[in-house]
C-alpha positions in Angstrom: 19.1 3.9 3.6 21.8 6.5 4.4 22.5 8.9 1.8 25.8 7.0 0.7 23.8 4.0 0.6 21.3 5.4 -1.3 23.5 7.1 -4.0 25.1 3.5 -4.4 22.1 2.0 -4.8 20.7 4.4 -7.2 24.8 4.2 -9.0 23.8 0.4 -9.7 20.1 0.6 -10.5 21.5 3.2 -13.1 23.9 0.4 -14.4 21.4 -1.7 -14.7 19.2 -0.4 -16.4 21.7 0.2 -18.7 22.8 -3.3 -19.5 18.7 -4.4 -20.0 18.5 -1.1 -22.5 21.4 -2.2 -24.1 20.8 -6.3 -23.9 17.4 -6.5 -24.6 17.5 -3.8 -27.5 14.9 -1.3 -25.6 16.3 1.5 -28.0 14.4 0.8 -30.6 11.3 2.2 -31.0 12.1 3.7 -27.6 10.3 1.0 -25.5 12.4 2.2 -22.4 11.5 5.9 -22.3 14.4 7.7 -22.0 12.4 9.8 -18.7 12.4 6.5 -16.9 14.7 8.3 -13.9 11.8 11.2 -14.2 8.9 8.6 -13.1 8.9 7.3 -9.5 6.5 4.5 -10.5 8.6 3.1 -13.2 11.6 3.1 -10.9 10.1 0.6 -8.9 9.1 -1.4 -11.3 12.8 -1.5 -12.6 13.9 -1.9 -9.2 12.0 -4.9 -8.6 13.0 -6.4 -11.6 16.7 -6.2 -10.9 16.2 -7.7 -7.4 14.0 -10.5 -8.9 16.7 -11.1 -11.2 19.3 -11.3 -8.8 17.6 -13.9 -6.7 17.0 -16.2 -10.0 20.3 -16.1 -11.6 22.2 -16.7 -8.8 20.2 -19.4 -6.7 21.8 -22.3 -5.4 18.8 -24.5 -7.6 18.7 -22.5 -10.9 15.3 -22.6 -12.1 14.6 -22.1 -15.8 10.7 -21.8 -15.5 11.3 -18.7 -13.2 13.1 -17.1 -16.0 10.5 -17.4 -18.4 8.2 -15.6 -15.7 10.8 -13.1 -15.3 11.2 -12.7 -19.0 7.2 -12.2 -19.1 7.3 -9.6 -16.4 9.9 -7.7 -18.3 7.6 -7.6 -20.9 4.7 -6.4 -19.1 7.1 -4.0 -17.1 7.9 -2.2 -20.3 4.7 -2.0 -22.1 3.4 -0.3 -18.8 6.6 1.7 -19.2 5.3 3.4 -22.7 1.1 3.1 -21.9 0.8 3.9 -18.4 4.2 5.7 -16.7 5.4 7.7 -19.7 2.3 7.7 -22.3 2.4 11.2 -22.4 6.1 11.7 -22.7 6.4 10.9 -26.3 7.2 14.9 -27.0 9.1 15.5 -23.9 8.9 14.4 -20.2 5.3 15.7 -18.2 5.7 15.7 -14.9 2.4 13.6 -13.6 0.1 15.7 -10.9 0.8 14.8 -7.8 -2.0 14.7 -5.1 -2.1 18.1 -3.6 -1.4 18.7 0.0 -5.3 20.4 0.5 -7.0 17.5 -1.2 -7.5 16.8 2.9 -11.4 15.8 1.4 -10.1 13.4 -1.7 -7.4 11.4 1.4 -10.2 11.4 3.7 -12.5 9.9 1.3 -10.0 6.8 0.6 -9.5 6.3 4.2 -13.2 5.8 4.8 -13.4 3.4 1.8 -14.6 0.0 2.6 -12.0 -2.6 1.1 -14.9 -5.5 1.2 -17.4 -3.4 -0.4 -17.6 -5.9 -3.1 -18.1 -8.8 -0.8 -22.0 -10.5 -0.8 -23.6 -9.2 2.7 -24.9 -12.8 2.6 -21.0 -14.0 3.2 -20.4 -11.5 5.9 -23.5 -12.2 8.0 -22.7 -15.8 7.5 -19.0 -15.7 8.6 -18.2 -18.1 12.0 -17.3 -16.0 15.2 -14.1 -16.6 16.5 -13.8 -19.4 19.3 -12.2 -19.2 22.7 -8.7 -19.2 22.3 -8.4 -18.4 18.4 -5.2 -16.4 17.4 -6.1 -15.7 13.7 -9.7 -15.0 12.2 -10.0 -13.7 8.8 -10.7 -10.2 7.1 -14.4 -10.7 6.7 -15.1 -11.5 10.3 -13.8 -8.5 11.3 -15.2 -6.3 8.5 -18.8 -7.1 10.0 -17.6 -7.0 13.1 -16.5 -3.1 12.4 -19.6 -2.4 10.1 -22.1 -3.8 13.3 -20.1 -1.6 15.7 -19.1 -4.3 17.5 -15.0 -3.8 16.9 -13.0 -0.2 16.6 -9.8 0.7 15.1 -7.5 2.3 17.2 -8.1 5.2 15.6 -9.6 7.0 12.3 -6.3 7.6 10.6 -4.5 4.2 12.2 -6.7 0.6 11.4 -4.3 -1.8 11.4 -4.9 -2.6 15.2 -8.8 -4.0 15.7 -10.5 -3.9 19.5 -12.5 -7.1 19.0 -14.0 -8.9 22.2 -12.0 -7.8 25.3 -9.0 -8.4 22.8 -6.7 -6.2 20.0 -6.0 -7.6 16.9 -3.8 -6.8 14.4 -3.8 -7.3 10.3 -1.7 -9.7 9.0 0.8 -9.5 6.3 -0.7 -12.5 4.8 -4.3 -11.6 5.3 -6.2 -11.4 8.2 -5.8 -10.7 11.5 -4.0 -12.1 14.8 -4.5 -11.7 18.4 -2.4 -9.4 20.1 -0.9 -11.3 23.0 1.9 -9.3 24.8 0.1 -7.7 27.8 2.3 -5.0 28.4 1.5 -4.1 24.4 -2.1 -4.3 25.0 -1.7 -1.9 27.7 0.0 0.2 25.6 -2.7 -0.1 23.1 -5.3 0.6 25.2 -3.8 4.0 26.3 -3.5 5.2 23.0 -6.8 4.2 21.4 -8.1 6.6 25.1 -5.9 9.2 22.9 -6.5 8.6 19.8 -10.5 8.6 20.6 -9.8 12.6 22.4 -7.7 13.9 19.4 -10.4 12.6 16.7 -13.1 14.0 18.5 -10.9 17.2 18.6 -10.6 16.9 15.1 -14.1 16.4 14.0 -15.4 19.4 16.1 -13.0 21.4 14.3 -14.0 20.1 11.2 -17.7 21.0 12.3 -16.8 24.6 13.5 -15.2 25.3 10.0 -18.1 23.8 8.1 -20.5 26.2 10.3 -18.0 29.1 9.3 -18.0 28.6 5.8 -21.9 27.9 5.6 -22.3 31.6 7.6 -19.5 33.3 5.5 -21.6 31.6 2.2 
């Protein structure tokens, strides 16, 4: 968004928060913390319930079940509001702690989490290999294909693009992953997995050099 656009956005998000306070009688017991503005989280929340909203009530089929759910999510939206955005706001607004800019260790440790961790090995080592001529395989198959170093991401800090058998592949919005099939992209792939590959060398011999620093300094 532009600025302007963003200030009108925010103009009618305000608004509307203010008819649900008002409508749905979030005063009392302050069920709506009065901080909401203060908590990034909770904007979102209250963001996505207006757009939600929007799309039900004025559909060309109205649909009364999908009110109920919305009515449920409300709900659950402003519980969360008081137990998990704002539970400790009940004197006064705290600020939450954001993730400082030197945690470099703590971001580094999420990116090297595994997101099947959880998944049986048995169901891994059992998962089909893609045929000739597939164009979508699914996550596991390329999980075990990265943990038997037989795919790479395009880099350590950029895994949504998968080398997999002479071929890129790239994760789905729906789940797994599809073949990459514009040639001119692939070229453009290859080049900067060539540069991705020199800067995180760079990267991890400067991460060695300071650890040897430190461990002489110690």
């Amino acid at each position: 968004m532009t600025p302007t656009d963003r200030k009108a956005a925010w103009i009618e998000l305000v608004e509307w928060v203010i008819w649900l306070h008002d409508r749905y009688e979030l005063a009392t017991e302050h069920r709506l913390p009065q901080c909401w503005p203060l908590h990034p989280g909770l904007i979102e929340e209250l963001a996505a319930l207006k757009a939600w909203r929007g799309e039900i009530y004025t559909a060309d089929q109205p649909a009364g079940q999908a009110a109920r759910y919305w009515h449920a999510e409300l709900r659950h939206v402003i519980h969360a509001a008081t137990t998990i955005y704002a539970a400790g706001c009940r004197a006064g607004h705290r600020t939450p702690a954001a993730l400082a800019a030197a945690d470099t260790d703590l971001c580094a440790q999420w990116l090297r989490a595994d997101p099947l961790a959880a998944v049986p090995a048995a169901l891994l080592a059992s998962t089909a290999k893609p045929r000739a001529g597939d164009q979508r395989i699914g996550d596991p198959m390329i999980h075990d294909a990265l943990h038997r170093g037989e795919a790479r991401p395009l880099g350590q800090q950029i895994t949504d693009y998968v080398h997999y058998r002479d071929q890129w592949w790239t994760a789905h919005p729906d789940g797994g992953w599809t073949v990459v099939t514009d040639p001119v992209f692939t070229a453009e792939l290859d080049s900067a997995a060539d540069r991705m590959a020199v800067a995180d060398a760079a990267v991890a011999a400067e991460r060695a050099r300071r650890a040897a620093l430190e461990g002489g300094t110690s």
